[in-house]
Structure formats: structure tokens, C-alpha cells
C-alpha positions in Angstrom: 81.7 115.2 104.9 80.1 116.8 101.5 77.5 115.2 100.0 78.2 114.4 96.4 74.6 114.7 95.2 72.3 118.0 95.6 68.7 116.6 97.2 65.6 116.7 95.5 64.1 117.9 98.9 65.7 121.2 98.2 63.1 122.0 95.2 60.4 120.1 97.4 60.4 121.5 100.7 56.8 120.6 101.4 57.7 117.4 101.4 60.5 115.2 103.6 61.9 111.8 103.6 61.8 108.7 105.8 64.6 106.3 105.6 65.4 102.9 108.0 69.0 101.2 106.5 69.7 97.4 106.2 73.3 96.4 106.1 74.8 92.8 105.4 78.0 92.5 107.0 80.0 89.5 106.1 82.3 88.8 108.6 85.8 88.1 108.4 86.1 84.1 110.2 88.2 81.7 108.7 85.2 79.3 108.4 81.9 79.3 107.4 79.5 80.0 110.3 77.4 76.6 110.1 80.6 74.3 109.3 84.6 74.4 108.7 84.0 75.4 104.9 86.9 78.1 104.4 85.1 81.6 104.7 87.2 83.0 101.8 86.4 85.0 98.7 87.2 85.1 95.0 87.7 80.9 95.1 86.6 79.0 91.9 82.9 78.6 91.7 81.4 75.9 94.1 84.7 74.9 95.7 84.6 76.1 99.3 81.4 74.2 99.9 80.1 70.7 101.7 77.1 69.1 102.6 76.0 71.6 105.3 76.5 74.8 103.3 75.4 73.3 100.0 71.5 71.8 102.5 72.2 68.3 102.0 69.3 66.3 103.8 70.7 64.6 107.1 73.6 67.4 107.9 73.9 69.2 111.1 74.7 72.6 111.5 77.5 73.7 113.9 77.8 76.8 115.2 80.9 79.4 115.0 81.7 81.0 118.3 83.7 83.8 116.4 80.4 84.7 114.9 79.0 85.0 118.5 82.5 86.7 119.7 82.2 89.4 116.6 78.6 90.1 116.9 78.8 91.1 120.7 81.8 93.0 119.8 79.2 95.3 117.1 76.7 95.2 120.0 79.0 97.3 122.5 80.3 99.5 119.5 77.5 100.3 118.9 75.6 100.7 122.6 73.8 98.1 122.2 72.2 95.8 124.3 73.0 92.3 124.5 70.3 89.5 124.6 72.0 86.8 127.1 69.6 84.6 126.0 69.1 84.4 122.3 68.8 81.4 119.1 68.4 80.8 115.7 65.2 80.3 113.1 64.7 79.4 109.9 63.1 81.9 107.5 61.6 79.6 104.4 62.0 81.1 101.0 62.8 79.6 98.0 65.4 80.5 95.2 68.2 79.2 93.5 71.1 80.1 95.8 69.5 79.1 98.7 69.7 75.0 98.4 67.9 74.4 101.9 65.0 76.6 100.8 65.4 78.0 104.1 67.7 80.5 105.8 69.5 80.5 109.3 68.6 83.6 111.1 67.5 85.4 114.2 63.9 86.0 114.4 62.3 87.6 117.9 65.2 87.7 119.6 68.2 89.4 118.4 71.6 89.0 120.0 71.7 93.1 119.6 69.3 95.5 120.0 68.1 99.1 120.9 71.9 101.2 119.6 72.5 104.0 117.9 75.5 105.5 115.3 75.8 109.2 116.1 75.9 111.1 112.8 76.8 114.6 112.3 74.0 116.4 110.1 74.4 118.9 107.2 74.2 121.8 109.5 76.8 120.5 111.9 74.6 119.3 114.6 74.8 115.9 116.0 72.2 113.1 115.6 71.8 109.3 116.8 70.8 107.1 114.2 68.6 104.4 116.3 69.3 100.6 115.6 66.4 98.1 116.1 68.3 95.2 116.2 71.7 93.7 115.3 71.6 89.9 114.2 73.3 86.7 113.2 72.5 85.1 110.0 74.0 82.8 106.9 74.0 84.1 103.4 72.7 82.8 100.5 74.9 82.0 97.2 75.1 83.5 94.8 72.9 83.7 90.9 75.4 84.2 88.0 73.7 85.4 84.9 75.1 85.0 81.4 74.3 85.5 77.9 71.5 83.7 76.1 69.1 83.5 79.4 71.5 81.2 81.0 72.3 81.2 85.1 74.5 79.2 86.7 74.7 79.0 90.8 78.1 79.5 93.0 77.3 78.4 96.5 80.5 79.4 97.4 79.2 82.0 99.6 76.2 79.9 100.8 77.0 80.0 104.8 79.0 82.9 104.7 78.5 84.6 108.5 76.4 88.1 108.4 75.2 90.5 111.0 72.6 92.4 109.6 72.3 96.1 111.3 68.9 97.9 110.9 67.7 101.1 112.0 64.6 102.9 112.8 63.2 105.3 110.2 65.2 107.9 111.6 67.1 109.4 108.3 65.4 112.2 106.8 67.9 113.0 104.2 70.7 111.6 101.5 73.5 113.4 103.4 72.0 111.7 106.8 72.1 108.4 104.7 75.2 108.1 103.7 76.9 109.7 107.0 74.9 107.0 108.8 76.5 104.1 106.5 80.0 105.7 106.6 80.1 105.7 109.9 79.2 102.0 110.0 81.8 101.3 108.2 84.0 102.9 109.5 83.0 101.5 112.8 83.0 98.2 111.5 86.8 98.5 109.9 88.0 99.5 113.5 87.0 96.6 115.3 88.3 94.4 112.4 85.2 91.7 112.1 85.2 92.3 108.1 87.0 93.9 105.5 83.8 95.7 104.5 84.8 95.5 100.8 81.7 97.0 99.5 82.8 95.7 95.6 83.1 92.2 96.9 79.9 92.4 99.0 80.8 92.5 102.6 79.0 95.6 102.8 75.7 95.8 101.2 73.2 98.3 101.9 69.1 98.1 101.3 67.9 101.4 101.7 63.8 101.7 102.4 62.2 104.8 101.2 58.8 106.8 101.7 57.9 110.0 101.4 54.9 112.1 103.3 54.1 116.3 103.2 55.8 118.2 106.0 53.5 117.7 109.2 52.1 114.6 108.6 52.8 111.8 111.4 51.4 108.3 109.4 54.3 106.6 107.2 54.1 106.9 103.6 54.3 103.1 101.5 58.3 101.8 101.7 60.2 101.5 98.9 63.3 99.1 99.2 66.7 99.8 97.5 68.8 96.6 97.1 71.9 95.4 97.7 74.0 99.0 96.8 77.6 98.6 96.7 78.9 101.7 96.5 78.5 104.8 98.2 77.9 107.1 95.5 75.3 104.7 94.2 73.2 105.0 97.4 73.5 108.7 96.9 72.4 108.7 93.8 69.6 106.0 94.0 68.2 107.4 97.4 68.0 110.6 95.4 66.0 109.0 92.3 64.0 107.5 94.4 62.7 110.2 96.3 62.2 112.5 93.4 60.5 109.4 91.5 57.9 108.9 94.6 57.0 112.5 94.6 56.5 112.7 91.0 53.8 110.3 91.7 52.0 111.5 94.7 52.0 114.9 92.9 50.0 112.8 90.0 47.8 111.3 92.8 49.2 108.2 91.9 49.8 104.9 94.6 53.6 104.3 95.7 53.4 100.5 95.7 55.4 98.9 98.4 58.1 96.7 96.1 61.7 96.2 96.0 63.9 97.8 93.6 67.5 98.1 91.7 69.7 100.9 91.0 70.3 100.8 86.8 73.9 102.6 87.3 73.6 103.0 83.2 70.3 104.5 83.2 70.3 106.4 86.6 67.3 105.2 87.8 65.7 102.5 89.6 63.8 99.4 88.5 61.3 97.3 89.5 62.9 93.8 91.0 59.7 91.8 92.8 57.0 92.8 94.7 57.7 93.0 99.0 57.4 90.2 101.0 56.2 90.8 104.8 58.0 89.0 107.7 54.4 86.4 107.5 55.6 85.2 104.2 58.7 83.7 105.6 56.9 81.3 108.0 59.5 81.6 110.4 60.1 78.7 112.3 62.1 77.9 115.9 65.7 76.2 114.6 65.9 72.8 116.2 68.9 71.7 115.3 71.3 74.7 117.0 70.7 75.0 121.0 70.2 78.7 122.5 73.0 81.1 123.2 73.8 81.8 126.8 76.1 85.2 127.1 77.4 85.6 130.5 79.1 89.0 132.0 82.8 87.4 131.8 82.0 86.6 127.5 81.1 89.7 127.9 83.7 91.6 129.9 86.0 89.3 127.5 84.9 91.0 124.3 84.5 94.4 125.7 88.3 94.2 126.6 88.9 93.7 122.6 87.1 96.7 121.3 90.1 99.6 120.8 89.3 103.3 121.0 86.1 103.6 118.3 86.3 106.6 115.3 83.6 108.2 117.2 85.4 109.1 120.5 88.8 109.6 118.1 87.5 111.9 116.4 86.4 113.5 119.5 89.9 113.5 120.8 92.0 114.3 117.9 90.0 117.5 117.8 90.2 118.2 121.9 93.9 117.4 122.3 95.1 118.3 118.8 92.9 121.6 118.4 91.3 120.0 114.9 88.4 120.7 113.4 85.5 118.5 113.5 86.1 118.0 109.4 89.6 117.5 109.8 89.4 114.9 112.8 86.5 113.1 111.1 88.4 112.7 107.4 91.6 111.4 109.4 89.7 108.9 111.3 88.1 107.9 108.2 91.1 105.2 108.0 92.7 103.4 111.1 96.5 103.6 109.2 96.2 107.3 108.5 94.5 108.1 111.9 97.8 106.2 113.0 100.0 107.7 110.9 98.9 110.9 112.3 99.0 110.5 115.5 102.8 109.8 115.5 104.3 112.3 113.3 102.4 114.9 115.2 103.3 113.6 118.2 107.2 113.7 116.6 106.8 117.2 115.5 104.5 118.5 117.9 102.9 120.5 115.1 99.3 118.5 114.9 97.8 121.6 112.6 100.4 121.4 110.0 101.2 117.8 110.4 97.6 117.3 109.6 97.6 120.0 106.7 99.9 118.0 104.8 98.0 114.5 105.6 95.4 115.9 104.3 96.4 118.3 101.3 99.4 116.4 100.2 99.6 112.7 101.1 95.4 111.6 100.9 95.7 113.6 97.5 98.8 111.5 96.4 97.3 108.2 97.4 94.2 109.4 95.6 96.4 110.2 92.2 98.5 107.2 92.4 95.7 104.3 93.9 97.8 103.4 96.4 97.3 102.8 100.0 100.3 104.1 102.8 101.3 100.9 103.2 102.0 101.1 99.9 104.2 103.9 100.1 107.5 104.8 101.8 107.1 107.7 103.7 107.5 107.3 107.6 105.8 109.2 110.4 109.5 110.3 111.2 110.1 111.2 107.7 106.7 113.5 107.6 107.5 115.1 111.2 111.1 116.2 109.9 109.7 117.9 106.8 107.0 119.8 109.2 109.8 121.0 111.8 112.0 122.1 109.2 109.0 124.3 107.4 108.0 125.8 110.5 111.7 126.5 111.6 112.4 128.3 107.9 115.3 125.2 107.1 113.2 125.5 103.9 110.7 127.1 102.5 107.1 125.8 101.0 108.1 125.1 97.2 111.2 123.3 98.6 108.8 121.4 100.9 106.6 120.1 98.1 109.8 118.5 96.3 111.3 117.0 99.4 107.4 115.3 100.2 107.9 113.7 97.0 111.0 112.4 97.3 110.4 111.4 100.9 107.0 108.9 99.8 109.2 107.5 96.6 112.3 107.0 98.7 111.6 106.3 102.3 114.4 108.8 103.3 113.9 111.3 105.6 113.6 115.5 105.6 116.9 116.0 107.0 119.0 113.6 105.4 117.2 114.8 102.1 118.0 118.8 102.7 121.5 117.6 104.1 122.2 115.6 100.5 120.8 118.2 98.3 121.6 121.5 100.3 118.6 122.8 100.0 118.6 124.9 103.1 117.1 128.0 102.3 118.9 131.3 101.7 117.9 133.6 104.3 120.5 136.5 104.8 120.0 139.8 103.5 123.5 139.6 102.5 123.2 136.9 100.5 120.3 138.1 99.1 120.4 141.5 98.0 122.8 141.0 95.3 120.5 138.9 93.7 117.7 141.4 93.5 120.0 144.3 92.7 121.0 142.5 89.7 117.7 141.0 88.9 116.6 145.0 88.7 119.2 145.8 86.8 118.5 143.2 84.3 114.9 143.8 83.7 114.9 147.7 82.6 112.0 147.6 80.8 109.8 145.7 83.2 110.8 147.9 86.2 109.8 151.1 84.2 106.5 149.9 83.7 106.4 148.7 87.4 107.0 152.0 88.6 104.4 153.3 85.9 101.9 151.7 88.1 101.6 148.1 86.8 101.4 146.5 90.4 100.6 143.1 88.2 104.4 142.3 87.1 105.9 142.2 90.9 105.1 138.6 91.1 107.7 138.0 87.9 110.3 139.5 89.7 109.7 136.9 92.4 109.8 133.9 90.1 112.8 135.9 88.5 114.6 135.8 92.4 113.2 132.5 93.1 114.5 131.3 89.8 118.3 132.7 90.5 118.0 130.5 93.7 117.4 127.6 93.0 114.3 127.7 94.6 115.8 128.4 97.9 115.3 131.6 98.8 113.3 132.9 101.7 110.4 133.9 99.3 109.6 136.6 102.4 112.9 138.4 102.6 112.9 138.6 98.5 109.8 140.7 98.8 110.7 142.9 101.5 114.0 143.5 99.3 112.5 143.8 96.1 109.7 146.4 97.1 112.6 148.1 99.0 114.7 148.4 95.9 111.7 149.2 93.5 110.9 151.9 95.4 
């Protein structure tokens, strides 16, 4: 993985960064975790809502055991350990989207705790990101501000199910930051608990921030980033953010602890409200939801739904394959091309080149065209074929490139493509030579200057061959031939 913004800590190397992550997961239930609202998004504002989700006085919240059933499945993912005992609290804050003026949460007792997310570092090694705590929670609505000063309130997502995943202060850098968080989502698409749409928020991010000189062991003031939806955001908001805090403790100035925005049209981050500490919340037992008792067979029952993680793909894919650790790591990056993979090299029994044209060709294409492979026609068959017949010379590279195109429009297949369009290439000296003797006989002028010393024009005379067959000619063999009759 490259990291798309150079660090500030390269032209500061006295100093170094401390960085703990918050996610907000939304999970993908069909209902709300608290009641049977539908748990859907993009709805018309304030219609998937009731008196639970919306705090009238009097309701009862009930409990979604999917919730339970999905945040156990992150726990094992993630090597976690699971609290068999656990419940809910209520964290008291008042705003607008929050009609109860209090939140359902975990407090003490987390139903997750004491993970980790391996990471790979900048210079290759391996880390593990530490994870306090993973836990169960409602979210809020939503503010919706308009022109004029006005706000209006959708409590559409008001009761939405979360699992918030935080980490120790264990990131030191951007690249670290934002391997960490791809990784979680990654991890998070594989077990299929949420679509992690980071646009729609199903994946938002607060990143807290301090910064200390090289050496020193006391924590510098936090700064928290909120609610980043994008990955190149958090790069570059990380990045201002660091470079902002040093600014000021080269001025001697006081880093206030505070929670801030990313202004994406002014590159910089702004001051949103000053940072609460967990006393503010008044935290409170829950007495309307009864404790959680996990035993080992809901346990043993989850653990039996988790499939093979990116992590220990990756791992594979470059054991049994012979990848690289890049190569394995951008293929795993999505379940259906990590799929799609696996069976056309499987087909072709060429995983290298099966993988080189995954990853030069068709993630390119997709990119071009905004598509997803499901979107597209190519087959695992189709991709294998086209491999088979490159490495057996049916065809050579050029030809290759057409057929991959016509293969993803078309759904049809390498062979049946070659077969239809003969486009087997030329490979006889027989066949062959003519071409070039003619092709030197019709280019006089160019030759002489060739053999005058202009090493430069011999690639014309390979278009020129190339040309004359239709593209079809062993691009090899025309060499050999033409520096054998160009003396």
C-alpha cells in the first residue's frame, strides 16, 4: 500500500506522532437494534422511525440478538476477547438528534476487548495495532443544515446498531493510520456485518492526535478528528493536524484538547467544540435491557460463521501462489476479486500472470469505467484461457490486450475469441521471412541509414512487420529475422 500523502514527520524528525482510532460501524441488520424499525438507508426523512427510536416517554427497548451475533463475530476476527457477561448504559448528552437525551451504550464492560489488527509498516515490517475495547451502541440521527440558519432533524438513523472499535495509542504515523483502518475494513467487508459505505456513514473514523519530541514517554494534549469519510481525507487531515500542533509547540504555544473538522475546501481543520471527558456523560447502569450471558456453544456458533479473514489470505495467496506481499494484499483488498483470482489461477495454473493481468489490466479497467466485476462479463474461465494461450504463444501480448477487451464487453471466452477471429499468431520462419524480405526491400532509404549506425529506427521496422500481420506475428521471431537480414 502507498501512502498518498508525504508526512510532515519527514521535515520534523525530532518530533513523532501518537494516534488511538475510533470507528463507528453501522451494522448491516434488517432492524433497528432497540426495536423492529427497518435498519435501511437513503429512506425519506423521519420515516423508518417509532416511539422507541424516536425516546418517546413509556417505550421499552428490545434488544437485537444479530447485534450480539455480529459483534462477537468482530471479537474473534479480531482476537479478541469476549466478556460472557456484559450490559448496556446510558451516556446522557443532549443535542438535537438524540431525542432521549441519552444514548444506549456499553460502559465498563465491553462485549470485546484486548485485540489487535496486524498492519504492515512503511518499511515492510509487521505491527499489531492494539484494540481496547469493541462495543455495542445506538446511533444518534442525524442534523441537516440548510440555507438561512435553518436545521431540520432526520431520526431515521436514530437506533441504528454500531460497534465502535478503538485502539491504544499505538499509530505513530499517517501510513500506520490509514493501513490500520484499511485493514478494518477490509476485515469488516469479509465477515459481512456492514457494507462499510464510508460515503453513507457505516464507516466513520475519529482520529485523536498528539504530538511529543522523540524520547519523551508523557502524552502530549489529544486532538480529535471527527467523523472522516474518506480515506484520503484522513490522510490528509491526520497530516494537517500534525504539522498544525507542531507549528504551535515550536511557538511555545498550548495544544488545547478539543474536537475538530476536516474543511476538505480549505485543507485544514477547524475548531468544532471543546472535549468532553467520559465524567461529563454521567453514565448510568441501563435498567430497562437485562445483562448478556455468552456461553461457549453462542460462541462455538459464531466462530463457525467467520470464513477465512484477509489477513491469513493474504498469507496464503502469497505461500501457495508465490505472490508478493503487495500483490496478495491489493487482491485481498476485495472478497470478489480475491475470488476471482483464486479460480482462474487455479484454471490456468499460472497464479503470477493470472494475477498480473488482475492487477494491470482488469482493476485498471474497473477503475476507468466505475464499474464493479459483477458488473462486467468476463469469467474466471474466460481470464484463465487468455493466460494459457499467452504463455503457450497461441497469441502474442498486443493480441492479448484486444482479446481482454473483448472478453469483459462480451462474456465470451479466449478460445472461442482466437477461433472466430483467427488470430493465432504467425510463428514459422517460413511464413515469416517473406514479410521481412519485402519489408527491407521497401524501405531503401531507412535501411541505409540503419546500417549507417542509426540503431534508433529498428523498432519501425517492427511496427512495419507487425503492421503486415495484422498484429499477429511472433514479435520475437520478427526480430531475430530482421536483425539477421539487416546485417
Amino acid at each position: 500500500m502507498s501512502s498518498e500523502v508525504k508526512s510532515v514527520l519527514d521535515h520534523h524528525p525530532s518530533y513523532e506522532a501518537v494516534i488511538g482510532i475510533e470507528v463507528h460501524i453501522q451494522l448491516k441488520t434488517k432492524s433497528k437494534i432497540f426495536c423492529s424499525c427497518p435498519n435501511h438507508f437513503g429512506q425519506e426523512p423521519n420515516t423508518n422511525i417509532c416511539p422507541v427510536c424516536t425516546g418517546h416517554p413509556g417505550t421499552l427497548p428490545v434488544l437485537n440478538k444479530t447485534v450480539v451475533d455480529y459483534a462477537i463475530m468482530a471479537a474473534l476476527a479480531t482476537n479478541s476477547t469476549v466478556a460472557r457477561t456484559c450490559g448496556f448504559a446510558r451516556k446522557h448528552y443532549m443535542y438535537p438528534d438524540l431525542p432521549k437525551n441519552y444514548q444506549i451504550t456499553q460502559a465498563d464492560v465491553p462485549i470485546c476487548s484486548d485485540g489487535y489488527i496486524p498492519i504492515q509498516c512503511a518499511d515492510g515490517s509487521e505491527k499489531k495495532v492494539r484494540l481496547i475495547r469493541i462495543h455495542m451502541e445506538e446511533d444518534a440521527g442525524k442534523n441537516i443544515h440548510g440555507m438561512a440558519g435553518k436545521s431540520w432533524v432526520d431520526l431515521n438513523r436514530a437506533g441504528t446498531p454500531l460497534l465502535e472499535v478503538v485502539t491504544h495509542p499505538d499509530i505513530s504515523s499517517t501510513y500506520e493510520a490509514r493501513a490500520y483502518l484499511m485493514n478494518l475494513h477490509t476485515l469488516i467487508k469479509y465477515l459481512g456485518i456492514s457494507d462499510v459505505n464510508m460515503e453513507e456513514g457505516s464507516f466513520r473514523a475519529d482520529i485523536n492526535i498528539s504530538m511529543r519530541k522523540k524520547g519523551e514517554t508523557k502524552f502530549g494534549t489529544r486532538v480529535e478528528l471527527k467523523n472522516i469519510n474518506s480515506f484520503k481525507f484522513i490522510a490528509q487531515a491526520t497530516e494537517h493536524e500534525m504539522s498544525r500542533q507542531i507549528e504551535m509547540l515550536e511557538n511555545g504555544e498550548r495544544i488545547k484538547q478539543e474536537t475538530r473538522l476536516w474543511d476538505t475546501k480549505h485543507q485544514k481543520t477547524v475548531f468544532m467544540r471543546s472535549k468532553e471527558e467520559s465524567q461529563d456523560y454521567r453514565y448510568l447502569t441501563e435498567p430497562d435491557l437485562p445483562a448478556i450471558q455468552i456461553d461457549d456453544a453462542w460462541l462455538e456458533r459464531i466462530r463457525h460463521m467467520i470464513p477465512e479473514l484477509p489477513y491469513n489470505k493474504s498469507r496464503r495467496f502469497q505461500d501457495e501462489y508465490t505472490l508478493s506481499a503487495n500483490d496478495a494484499e491489493i487482491l485481498v483488498s476485495e472478497i470478489a476479486i480475491a475470488r476471482f483470482f483464486e479460480q482462474a489461477a487455479r484454471i490456468s495454473n499460472k497464479p503470477k500472470q493470472t494475477s498480473n493481468w488482475i492487477l494491470r489490466d482488469l482493476l485498471a479497467y474497473l477503475k476507468e469505467h466505475k464499474l464493479e466485476l459483477e458488473q462486467t462479463k468476463l469469467t474466471a474461465q474466460a481470464l484463465a484461457e487468455l493466460v494459457v494461450a499467452l504463455d503457450k504463444g497461441v497469441i502474442n501480448s498486443k493480441v492479448g490486450q484486444e482479446i481482454f477487451i473483448e472478453m469483459i464487453q462480451t462474456g465470451k471466452g479466449a478460445d472461442c475469441i482466437i477461433k472466430e477471429k483467427n488470430l493465432e499468431q504467425i510463428d514459422s520462419v517460413g511464413a515469416l521471412e517473406p514479410i521481412i524480405i519485402k519489408i527491407i526491400q521497401d524501405n531503401a532509404d531507412n535501411v541505409a541509414k540503419y546500417k549507417a549506425g542509426n540503431d534508433r529506427l529498428f523498432p519501425f521496422f517492427v511496427g512495419q512487420a507487425m503492421k503486415a500481420t495484422g498484429g499477429k506475428g511472433n514479435p520475437v521471431l520478427i526480430q531475430e529475422l530482421l536483425k539477421k537480414h539487416l546485417g
